[in-house]
C-alpha positions in Angstrom: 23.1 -0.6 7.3 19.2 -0.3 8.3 17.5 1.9 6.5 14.2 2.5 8.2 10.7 2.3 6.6 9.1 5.8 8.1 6.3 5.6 5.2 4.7 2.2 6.7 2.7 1.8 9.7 4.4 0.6 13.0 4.6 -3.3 12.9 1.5 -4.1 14.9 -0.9 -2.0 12.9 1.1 -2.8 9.9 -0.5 -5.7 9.5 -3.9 -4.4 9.5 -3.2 -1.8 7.3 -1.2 -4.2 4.5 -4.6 -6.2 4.6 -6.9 -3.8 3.8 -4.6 -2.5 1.3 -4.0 -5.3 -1.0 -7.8 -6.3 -0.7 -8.8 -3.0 -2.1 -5.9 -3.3 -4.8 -7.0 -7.2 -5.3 -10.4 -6.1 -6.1 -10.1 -3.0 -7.9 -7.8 -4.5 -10.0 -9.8 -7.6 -10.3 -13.1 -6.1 -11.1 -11.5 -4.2 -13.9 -10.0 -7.2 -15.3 -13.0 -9.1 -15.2 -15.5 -7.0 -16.3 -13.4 -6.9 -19.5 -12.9 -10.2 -19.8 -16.8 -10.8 -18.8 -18.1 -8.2 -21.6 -15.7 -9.2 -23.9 -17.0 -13.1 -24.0 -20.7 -12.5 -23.5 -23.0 -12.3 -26.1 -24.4 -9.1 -28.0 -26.6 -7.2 -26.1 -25.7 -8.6 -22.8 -22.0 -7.1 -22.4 -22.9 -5.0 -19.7 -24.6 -7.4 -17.6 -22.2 -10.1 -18.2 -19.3 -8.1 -17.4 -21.2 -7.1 -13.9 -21.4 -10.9 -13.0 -18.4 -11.5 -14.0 -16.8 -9.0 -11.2 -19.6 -9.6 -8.6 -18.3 -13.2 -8.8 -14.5 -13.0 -9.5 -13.5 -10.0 -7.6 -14.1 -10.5 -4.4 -12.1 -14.2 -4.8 -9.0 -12.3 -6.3 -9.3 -9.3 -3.7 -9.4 -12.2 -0.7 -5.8 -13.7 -1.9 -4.1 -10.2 -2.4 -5.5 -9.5 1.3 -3.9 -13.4 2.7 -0.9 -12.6 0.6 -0.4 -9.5 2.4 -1.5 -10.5 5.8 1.0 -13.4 5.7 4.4 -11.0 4.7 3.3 -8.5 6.8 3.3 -11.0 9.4 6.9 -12.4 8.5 8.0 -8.8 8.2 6.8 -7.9 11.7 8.7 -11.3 12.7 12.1 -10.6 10.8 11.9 -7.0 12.7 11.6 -8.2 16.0 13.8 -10.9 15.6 17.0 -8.8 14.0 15.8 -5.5 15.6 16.2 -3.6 12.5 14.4 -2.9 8.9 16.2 -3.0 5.7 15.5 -4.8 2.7 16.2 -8.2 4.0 13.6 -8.0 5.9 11.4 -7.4 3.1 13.2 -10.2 0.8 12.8 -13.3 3.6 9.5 -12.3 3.7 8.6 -12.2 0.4 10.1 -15.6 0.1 8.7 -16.8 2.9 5.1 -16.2 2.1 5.4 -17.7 -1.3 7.0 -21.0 0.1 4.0 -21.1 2.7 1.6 -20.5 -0.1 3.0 -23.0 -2.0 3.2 -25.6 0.5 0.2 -27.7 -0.2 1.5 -28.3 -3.7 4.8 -30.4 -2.6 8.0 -29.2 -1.4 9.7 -28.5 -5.0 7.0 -26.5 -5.6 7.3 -24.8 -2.5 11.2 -23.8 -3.0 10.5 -22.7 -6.3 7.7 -20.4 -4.6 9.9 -18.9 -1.9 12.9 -18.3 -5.1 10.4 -16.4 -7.1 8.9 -14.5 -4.0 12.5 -13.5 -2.4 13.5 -12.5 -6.3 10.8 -10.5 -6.8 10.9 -8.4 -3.6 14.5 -8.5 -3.9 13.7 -6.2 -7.8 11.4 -4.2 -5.8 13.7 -3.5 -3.0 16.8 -2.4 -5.9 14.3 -0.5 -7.5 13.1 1.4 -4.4 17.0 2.2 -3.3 18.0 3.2 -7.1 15.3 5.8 -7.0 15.6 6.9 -3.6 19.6 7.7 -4.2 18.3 9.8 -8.1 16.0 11.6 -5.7 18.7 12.1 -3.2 21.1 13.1 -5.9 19.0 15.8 -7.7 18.4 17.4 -4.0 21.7 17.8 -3.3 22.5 19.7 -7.1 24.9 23.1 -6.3 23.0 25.9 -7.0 25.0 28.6 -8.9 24.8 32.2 -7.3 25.4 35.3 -9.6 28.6 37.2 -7.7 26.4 40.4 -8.1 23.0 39.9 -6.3 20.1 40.9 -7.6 20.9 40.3 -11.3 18.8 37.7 -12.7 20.9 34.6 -14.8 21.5 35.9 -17.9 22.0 39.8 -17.0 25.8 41.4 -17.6 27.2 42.3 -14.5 28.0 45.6 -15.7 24.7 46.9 -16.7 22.1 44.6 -15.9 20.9 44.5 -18.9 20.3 41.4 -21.0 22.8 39.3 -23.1 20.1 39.2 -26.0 19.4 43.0 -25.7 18.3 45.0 -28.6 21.9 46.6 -28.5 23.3 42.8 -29.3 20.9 41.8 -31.5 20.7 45.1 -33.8 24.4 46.0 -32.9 25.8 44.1 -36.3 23.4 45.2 -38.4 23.1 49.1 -37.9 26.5 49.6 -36.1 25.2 49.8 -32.5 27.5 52.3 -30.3 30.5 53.1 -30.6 33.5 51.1 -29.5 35.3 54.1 -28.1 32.1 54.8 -26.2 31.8 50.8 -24.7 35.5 51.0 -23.8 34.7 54.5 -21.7 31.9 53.3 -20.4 33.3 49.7 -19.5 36.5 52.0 -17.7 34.6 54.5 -16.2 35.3 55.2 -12.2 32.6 56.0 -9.7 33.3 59.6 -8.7 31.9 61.2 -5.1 29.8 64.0 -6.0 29.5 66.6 -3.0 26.4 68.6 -3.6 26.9 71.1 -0.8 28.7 71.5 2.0 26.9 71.1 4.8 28.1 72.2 8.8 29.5 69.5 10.7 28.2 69.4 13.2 24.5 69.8 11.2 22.2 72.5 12.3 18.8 73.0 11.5 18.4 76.7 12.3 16.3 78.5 9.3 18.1 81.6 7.3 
């Protein structure tokens, strides 16, 4: 069953957009990484200039291969969606393996399968992930929510009097002998009564005496 990807961008401008993406991620990720590694191996007094050349010459190299990586599946993704006419996690899985056994190529053909195993694998984890949360979230939206039978009485109020399980009569109740028993049991029993006030002429007039 297709589950389709509404967050992502429709499969022309996808492409574009995966680009861009994973060459900002490449190089943010790259000049942090390298302007570690750059301060950390330079000499004293010299960190924070090494550790600018460093990124100045690594990061843009390490941003450029996130951005081909992620042109090429978005490509095979677009492809695998026009060819099946549907997106589901397959379609992210081939691609994944795809790309890695094109990226791979140049190094020989064993090097190329195992490329395309560890690509499809890795989506294939990302995918499972993705689903696993997206059934938790699905799960805690779909929690009953428990109604009081009297409205307007907040969780934790008696039905009777409104009043608060914890009360003062609860909590000082054992200690100081709190009401009496007789007058719970009354009180717990009583009947609502219909008080007339006044009799008043049916039909009512409003003539002044």
């Amino acid at each position: 069953m297709g589950t389709p990807e509404t967050s992502r961008e429709p499969c022309p401008d996808r492409i574009l957009d995966d680009i861009g993406g994973a060459f900002g991620m490449g190089a943010v990720g790259g000049s942090f990484f390298h302007f570690l590694k750059g301060s950390y191996n330079s000499p004293q007094g010299l960190r924070m200039l090494g550790g600018a050349q460093a990124v100045r010459m690594n990061a843009p190299r390490i941003g450029g291969s996130f951005a081909v990586w992620g042109g090429l599946f978005s490509t095979f993704d677009c492809t695998m969606v026009y060819l099946r006419q549907k997106e589901d996690p397959w379609n992210s899985i081939i691609s994944g393996a795809a790309t890695g056994g094109l990226l791979s190529m140049r190094q020989g053909f064993g090097a190329a399968s195992r490329a395309a195993v560890f690509g499809g694998v890795l989506l294939g984890l990302i995918e499972g992930a993705g689903i696993m949360l997206n059934k938790v979230m699905a799960n805690n939206q779909q929690m009953p929510i428990f109604v009081d039978e009297m409205e307007g009485v907040p969780n934790g109020m008696t039905k009777e009097t409104g009043e608060g399980s914890n009360s003062s009569s609860s909590w000082f109740g054992g200690l100081f002998g709190g009401k009496d028993k007789d007058e719970e049991k009354e009180k717990k029993g009583a009947k609502t009564e219909i008080l007339e006030s006044f009799d008043a002429p049916m039909p009512p007039t409003f003539e002044f005496k």
